[in-house]
Residue frames relative to the residue before (quaternion, step in Angstrom):
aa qw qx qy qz dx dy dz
X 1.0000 0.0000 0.0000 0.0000 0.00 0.00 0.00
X 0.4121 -0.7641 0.4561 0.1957 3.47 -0.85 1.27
X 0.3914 -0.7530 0.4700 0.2428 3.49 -0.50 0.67
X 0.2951 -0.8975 0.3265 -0.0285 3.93 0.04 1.41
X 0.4571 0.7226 -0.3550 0.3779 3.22 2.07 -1.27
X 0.9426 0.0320 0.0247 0.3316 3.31 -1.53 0.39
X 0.2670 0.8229 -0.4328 0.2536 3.56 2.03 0.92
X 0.2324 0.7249 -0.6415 0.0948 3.34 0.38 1.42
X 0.5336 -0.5634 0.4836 0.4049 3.64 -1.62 1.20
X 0.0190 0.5851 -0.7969 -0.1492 3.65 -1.90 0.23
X 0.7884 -0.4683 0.2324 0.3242 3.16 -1.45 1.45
X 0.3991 -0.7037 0.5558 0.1914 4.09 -1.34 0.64
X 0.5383 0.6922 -0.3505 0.3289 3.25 0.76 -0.45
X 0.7804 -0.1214 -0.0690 0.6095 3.44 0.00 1.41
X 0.6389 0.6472 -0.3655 0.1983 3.26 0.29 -0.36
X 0.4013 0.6362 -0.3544 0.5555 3.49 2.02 -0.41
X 0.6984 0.3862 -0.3937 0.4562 3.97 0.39 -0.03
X 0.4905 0.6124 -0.3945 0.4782 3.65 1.46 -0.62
X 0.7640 0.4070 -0.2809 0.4145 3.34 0.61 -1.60
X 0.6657 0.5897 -0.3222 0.3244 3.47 1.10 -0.68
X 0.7186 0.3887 -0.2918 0.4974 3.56 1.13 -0.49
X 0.5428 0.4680 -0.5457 0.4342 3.37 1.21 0.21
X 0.5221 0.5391 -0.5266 0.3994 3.76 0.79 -0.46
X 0.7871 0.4479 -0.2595 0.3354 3.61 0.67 -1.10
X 0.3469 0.5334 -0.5271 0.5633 3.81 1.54 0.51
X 0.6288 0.5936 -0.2783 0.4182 3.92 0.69 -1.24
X 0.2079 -0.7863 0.5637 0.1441 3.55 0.82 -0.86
X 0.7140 -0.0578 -0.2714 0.6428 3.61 1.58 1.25
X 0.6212 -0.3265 0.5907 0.3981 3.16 -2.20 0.99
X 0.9358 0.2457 -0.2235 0.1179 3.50 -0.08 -1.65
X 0.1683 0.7951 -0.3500 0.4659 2.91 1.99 0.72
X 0.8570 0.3529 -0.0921 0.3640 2.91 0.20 -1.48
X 0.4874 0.6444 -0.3344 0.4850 3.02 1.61 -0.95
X 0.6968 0.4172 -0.3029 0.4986 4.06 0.41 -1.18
X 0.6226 0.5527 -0.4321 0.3468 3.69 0.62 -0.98
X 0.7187 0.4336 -0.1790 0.5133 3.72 1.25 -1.45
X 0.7169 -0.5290 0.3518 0.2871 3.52 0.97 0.40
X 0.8790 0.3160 -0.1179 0.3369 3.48 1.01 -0.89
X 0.8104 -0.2805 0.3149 0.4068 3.76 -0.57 -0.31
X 0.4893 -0.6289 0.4652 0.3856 3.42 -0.58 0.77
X 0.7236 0.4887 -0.1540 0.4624 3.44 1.01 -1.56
X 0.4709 0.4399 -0.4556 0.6141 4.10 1.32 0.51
X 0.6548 0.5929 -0.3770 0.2786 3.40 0.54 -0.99
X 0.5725 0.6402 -0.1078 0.5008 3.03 1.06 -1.57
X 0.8231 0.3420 -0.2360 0.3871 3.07 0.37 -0.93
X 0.3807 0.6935 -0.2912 0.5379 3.50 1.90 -0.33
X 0.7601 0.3133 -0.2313 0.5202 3.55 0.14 -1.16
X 0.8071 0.2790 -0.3364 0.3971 3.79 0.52 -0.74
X 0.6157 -0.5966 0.2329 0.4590 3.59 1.14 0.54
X 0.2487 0.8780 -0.3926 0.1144 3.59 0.86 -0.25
X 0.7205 0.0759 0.1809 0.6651 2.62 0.93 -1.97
X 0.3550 -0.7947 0.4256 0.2476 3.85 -1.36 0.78
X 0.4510 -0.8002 0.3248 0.2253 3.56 -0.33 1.19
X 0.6027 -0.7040 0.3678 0.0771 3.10 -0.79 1.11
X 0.5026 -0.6993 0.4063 0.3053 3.86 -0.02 1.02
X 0.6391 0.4738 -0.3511 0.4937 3.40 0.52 -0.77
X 0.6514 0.6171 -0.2426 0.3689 3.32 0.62 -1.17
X 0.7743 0.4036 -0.1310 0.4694 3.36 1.04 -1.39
X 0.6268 0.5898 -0.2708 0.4311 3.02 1.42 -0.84
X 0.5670 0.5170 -0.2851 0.5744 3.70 1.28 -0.77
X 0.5421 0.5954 -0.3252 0.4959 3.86 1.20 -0.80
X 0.7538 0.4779 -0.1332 0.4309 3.58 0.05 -1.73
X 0.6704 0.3904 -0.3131 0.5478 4.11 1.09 -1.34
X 0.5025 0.5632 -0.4812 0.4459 4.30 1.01 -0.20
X 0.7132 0.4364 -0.1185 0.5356 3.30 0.25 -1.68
X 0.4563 -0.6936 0.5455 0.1148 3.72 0.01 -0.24
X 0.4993 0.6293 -0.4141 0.4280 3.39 1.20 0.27
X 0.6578 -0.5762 0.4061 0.2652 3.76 -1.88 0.39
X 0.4233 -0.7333 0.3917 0.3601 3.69 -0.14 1.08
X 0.5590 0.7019 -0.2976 0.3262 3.41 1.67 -0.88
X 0.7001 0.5065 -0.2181 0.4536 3.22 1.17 -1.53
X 0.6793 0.5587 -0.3167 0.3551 3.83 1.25 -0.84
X 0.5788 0.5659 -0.2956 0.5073 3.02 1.79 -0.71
X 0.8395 0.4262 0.0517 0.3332 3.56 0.73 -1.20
X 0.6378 -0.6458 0.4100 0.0898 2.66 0.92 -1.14
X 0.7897 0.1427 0.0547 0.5942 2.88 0.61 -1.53
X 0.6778 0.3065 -0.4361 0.5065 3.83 -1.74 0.17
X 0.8819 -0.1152 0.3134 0.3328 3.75 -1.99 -0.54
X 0.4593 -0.6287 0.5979 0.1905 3.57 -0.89 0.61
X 0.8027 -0.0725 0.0811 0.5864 3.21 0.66 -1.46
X 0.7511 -0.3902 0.2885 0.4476 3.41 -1.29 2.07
X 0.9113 0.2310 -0.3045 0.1532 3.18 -1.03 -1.64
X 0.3125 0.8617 -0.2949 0.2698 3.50 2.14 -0.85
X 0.7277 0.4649 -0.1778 0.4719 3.50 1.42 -1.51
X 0.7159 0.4647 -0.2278 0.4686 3.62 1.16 -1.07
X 0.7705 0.3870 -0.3133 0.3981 3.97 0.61 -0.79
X 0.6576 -0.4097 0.5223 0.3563 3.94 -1.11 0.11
X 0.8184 -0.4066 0.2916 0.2824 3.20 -0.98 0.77
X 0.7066 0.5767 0.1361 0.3868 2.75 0.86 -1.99
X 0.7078 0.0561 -0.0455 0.7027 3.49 0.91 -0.31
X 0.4695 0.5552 -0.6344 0.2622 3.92 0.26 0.94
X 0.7869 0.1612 -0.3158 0.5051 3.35 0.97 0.66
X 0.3369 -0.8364 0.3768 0.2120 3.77 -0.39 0.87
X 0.6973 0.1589 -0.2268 0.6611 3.80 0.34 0.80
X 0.0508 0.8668 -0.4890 -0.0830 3.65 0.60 0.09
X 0.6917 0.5256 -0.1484 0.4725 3.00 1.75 -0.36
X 0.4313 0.6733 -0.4065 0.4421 2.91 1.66 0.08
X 0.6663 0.5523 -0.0433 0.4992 3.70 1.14 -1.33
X 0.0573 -0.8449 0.5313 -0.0256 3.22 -1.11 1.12
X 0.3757 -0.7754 0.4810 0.1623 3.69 -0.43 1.41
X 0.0535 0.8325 -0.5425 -0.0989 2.96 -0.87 1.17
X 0.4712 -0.7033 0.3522 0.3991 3.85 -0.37 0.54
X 0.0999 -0.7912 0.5940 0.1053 3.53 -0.92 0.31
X 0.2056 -0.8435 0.4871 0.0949 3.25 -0.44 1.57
X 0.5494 -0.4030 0.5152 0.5198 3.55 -1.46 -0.30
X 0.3919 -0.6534 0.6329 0.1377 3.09 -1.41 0.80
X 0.5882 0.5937 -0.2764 0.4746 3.79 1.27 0.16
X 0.5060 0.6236 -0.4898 0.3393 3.19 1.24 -0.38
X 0.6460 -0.4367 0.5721 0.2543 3.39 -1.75 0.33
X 0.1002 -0.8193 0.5514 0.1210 3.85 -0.03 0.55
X 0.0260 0.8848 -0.4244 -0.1909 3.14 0.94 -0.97
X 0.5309 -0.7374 0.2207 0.3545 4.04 -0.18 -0.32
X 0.2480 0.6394 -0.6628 0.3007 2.58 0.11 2.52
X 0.5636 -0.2441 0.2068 0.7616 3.37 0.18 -1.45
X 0.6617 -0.5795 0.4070 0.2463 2.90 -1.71 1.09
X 0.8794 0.1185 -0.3899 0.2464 3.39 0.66 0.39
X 0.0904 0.8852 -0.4290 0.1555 3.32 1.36 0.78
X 0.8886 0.0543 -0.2338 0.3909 3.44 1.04 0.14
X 0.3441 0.6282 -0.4486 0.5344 2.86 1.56 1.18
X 0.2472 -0.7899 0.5607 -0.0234 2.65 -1.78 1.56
X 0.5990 -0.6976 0.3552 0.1686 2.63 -1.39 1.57
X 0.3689 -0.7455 0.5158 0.2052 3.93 -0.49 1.06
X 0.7980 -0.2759 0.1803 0.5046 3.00 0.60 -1.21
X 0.3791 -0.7419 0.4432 0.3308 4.00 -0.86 -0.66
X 0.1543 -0.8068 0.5631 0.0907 3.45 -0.31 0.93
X 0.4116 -0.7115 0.5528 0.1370 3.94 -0.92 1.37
X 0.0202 -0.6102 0.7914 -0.0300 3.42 -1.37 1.11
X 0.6738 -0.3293 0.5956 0.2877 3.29 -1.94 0.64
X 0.2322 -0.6957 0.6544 0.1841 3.24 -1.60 0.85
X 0.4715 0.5092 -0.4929 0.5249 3.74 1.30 0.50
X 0.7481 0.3552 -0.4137 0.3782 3.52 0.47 -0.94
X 0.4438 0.5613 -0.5313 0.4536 4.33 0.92 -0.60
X 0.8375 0.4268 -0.2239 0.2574 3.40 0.10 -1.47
X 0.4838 0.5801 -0.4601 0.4667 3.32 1.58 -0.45
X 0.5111 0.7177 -0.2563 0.3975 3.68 1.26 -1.36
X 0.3437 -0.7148 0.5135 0.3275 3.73 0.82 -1.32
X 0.5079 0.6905 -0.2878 0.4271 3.56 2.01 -0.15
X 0.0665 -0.7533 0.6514 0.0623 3.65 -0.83 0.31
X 0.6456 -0.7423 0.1011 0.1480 2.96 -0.96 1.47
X 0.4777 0.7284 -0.2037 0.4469 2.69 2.29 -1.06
X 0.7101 0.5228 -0.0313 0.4706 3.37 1.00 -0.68
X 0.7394 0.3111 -0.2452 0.5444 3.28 1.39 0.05
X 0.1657 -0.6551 0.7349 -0.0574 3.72 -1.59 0.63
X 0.2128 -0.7042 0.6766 -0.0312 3.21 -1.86 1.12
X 0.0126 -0.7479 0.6623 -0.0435 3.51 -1.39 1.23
X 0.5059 -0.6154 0.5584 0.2314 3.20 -1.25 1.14
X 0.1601 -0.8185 0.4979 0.2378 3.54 -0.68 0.84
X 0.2988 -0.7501 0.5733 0.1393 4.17 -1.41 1.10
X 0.7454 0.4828 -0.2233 0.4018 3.07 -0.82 0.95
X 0.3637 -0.7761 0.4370 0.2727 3.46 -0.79 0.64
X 0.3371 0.6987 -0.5593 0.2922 4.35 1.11 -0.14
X 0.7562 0.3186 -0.4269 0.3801 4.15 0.26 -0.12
X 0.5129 0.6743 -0.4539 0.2759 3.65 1.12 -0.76
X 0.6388 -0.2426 -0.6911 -0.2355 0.50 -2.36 1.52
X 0.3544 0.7676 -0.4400 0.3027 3.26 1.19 1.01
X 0.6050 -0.0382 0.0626 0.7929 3.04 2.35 -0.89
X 0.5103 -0.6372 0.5768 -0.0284 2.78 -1.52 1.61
X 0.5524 -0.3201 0.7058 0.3070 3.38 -1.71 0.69
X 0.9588 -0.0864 -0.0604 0.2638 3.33 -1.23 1.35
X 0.2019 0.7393 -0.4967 0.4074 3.28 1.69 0.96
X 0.2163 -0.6870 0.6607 0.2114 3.63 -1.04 0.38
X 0.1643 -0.7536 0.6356 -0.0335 3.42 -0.84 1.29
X 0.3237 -0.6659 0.6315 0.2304 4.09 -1.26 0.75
X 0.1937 -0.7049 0.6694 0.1326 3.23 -1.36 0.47
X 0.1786 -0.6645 0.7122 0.1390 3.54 -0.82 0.61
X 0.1443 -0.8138 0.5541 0.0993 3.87 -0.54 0.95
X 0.6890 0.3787 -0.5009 0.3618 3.48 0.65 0.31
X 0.5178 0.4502 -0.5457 0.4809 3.59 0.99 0.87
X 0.0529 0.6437 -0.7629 0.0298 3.88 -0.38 1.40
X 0.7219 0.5434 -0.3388 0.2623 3.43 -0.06 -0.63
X 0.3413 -0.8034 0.3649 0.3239 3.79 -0.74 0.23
X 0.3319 -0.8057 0.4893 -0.0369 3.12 -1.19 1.28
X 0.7092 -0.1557 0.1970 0.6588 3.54 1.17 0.22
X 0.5640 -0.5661 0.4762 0.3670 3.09 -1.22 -0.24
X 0.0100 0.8231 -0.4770 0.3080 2.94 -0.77 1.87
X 0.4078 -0.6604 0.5348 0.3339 3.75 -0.80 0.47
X 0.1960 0.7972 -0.5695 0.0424 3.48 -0.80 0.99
X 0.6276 -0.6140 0.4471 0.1709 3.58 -1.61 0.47
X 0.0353 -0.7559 0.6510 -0.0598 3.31 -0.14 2.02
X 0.3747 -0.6618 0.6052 0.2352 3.24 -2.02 0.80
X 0.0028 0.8766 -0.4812 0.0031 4.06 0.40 0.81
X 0.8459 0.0308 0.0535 0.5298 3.64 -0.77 0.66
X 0.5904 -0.4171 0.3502 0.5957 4.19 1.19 0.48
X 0.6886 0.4063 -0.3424 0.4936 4.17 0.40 -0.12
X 0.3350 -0.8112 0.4624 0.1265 2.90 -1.96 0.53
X 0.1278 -0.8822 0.4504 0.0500 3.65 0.45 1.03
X 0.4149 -0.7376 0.5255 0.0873 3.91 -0.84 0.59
X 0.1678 0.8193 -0.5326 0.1302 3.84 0.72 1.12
X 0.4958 -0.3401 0.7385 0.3052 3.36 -1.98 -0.46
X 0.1553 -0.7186 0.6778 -0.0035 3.01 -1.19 1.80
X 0.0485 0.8115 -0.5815 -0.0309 3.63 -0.59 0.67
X 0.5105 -0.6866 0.4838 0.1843 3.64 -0.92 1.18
X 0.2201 0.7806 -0.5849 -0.0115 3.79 -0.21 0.41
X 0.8028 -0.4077 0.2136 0.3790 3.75 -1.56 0.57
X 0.6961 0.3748 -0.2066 0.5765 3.36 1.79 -1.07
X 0.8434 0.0914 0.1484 0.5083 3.38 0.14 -0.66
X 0.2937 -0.6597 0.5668 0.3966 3.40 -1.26 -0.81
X 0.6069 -0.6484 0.4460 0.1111 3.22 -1.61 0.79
X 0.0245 0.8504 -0.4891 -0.1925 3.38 -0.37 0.57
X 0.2796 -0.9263 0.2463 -0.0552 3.37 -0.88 1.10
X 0.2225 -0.8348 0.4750 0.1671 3.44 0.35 1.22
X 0.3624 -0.7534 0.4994 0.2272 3.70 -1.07 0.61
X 0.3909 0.6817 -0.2879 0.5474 3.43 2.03 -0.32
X 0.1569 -0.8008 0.5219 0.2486 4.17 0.00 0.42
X 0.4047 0.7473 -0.4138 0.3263 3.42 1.23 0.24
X 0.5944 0.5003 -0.2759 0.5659 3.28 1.20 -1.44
X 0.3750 -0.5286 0.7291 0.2199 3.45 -2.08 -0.01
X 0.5170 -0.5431 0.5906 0.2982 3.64 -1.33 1.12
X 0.3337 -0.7312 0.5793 0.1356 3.27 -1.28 0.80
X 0.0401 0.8261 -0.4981 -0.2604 3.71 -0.10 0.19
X 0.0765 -0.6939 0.6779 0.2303 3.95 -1.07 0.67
X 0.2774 -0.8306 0.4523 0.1691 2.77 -1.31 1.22
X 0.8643 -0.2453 0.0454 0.4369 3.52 -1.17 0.34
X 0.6897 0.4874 -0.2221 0.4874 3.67 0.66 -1.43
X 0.7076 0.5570 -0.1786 0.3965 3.43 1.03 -0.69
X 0.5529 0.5824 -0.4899 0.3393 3.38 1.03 -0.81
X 0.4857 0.5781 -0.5717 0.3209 4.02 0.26 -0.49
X 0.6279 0.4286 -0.3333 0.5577 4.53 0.91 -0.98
X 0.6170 0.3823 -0.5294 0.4393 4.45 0.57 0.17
X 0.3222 -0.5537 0.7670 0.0369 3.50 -0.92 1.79
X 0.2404 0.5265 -0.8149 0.0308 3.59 -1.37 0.67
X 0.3184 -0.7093 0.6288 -0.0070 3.19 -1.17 1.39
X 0.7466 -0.4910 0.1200 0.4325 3.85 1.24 0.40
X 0.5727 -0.6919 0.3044 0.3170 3.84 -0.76 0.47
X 0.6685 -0.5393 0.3612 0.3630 3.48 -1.50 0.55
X 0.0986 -0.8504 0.4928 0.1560 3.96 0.01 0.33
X 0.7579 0.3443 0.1875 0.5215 3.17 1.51 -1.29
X 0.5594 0.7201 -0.4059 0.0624 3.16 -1.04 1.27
X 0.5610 -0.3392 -0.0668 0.7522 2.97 0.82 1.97
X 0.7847 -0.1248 -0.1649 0.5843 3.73 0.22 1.64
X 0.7230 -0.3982 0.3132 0.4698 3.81 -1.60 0.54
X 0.2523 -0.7911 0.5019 0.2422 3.11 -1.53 -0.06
């Protein structure tokens, strides 16, 4: 049930990219979507302008995330309140505790260098360096992609942010990993079979792909899912 109270519109006009990178601090659409009260399918429709979000909504959005109602509205000044009032120096306490990881577009054109040489970096979403390491993951080594499309649901969402740990390329069980296919990046179930390996949507719509043995040298996996809005 969508929460309706005090649903007054505040202007669309850029502001669907505000709402969109606070989802990505959240590390889900459908995260964010419950935090603001409403519907995955309002949400959506918020970020892609469709539909104009609702103060209450955003405002319940912006007090999760910790960000400035000003800046969601605007734009302009600090992201986050305290950002505007402390010294450089102390706008984050332990800054070192925390590791930035980039999160690219998952559209980019990879072509066949590294897979992300021409992909652009949206933003960076912070993890503890106690909780990576508890993980066995080191930060240097790791990258995040918003997943498009509906072939993992409802294990992964259209516009989930997923980690990649890239020094797992190889397969290790059966596992959700990060293929580079046709210059794009797609998020599948890898499954070992006698011939080949299997590639696996979690969506029963799709059809299992099998690559077969001679072939596996053309499956780019660029490293495994670790992460999405909890371990994997």
């Amino acid at each position: 049930m969508e929460d309706n109270s005090g649903s007054v519109p505040i202007p669309t006009s850029e502001i669907g990219t505000r709402i969109a990178e606070m989802a990505d601090r959240m590390g889900s659409r459908k995260l964010a979507a419950k935090a603001a009260g409403v519907s995955s399918a309002t949400f959506y429709r918020w970020i892609n302008g469709e539909s104009p979000p609702v103060f209450s909504g955003v405002a319940k959005l912006a007090e999760a995330v910790g960000v400035s109602l000003d800046w969601v509205a605007s734009g302009v000044g600090a992201m986050k309140p305290e950002e505007s009032k402390a010294p450089l120096a102390t706008q984050v306490p332990g800054m070192e505790d925390y590791a930035f990881v980039p999160l690219y577009d998952a559209q980019c054109s990879a072509g066949a260098g590294a897979w992300n040489e021409n992909c652009r970096v949206l933003t960076h979403i912070s993890f503890t360096r106690y909780s990576l390491r508890k993980q066995g993951l080191t930060p240097e080594h790791l990258s995040a992609i918003r997943i498009d499309g509906d072939s993992m649901e409802p294990v992964l969402n259209s516009g989930d942010t997923v980690l990649i740990d890239h020094t797992r390329t190889t397969i290790e069980g059966e596992g959700i990993y990060i293929l580079r296919l046709d210059g794009h990046l797609y998020a599948k179930r890898l499954q070992r079979q006698f011939n080949g390996v299997s590639i696996i949507s979690a969506n029963k719509e799709y059809d299992k792909v099998l690559v077969p043995q001679d072939q596996l040298h053309e499956l780019d996996i660029i490293g495994r899912a670790v992460w999405s809005a909890g371990w994997l």
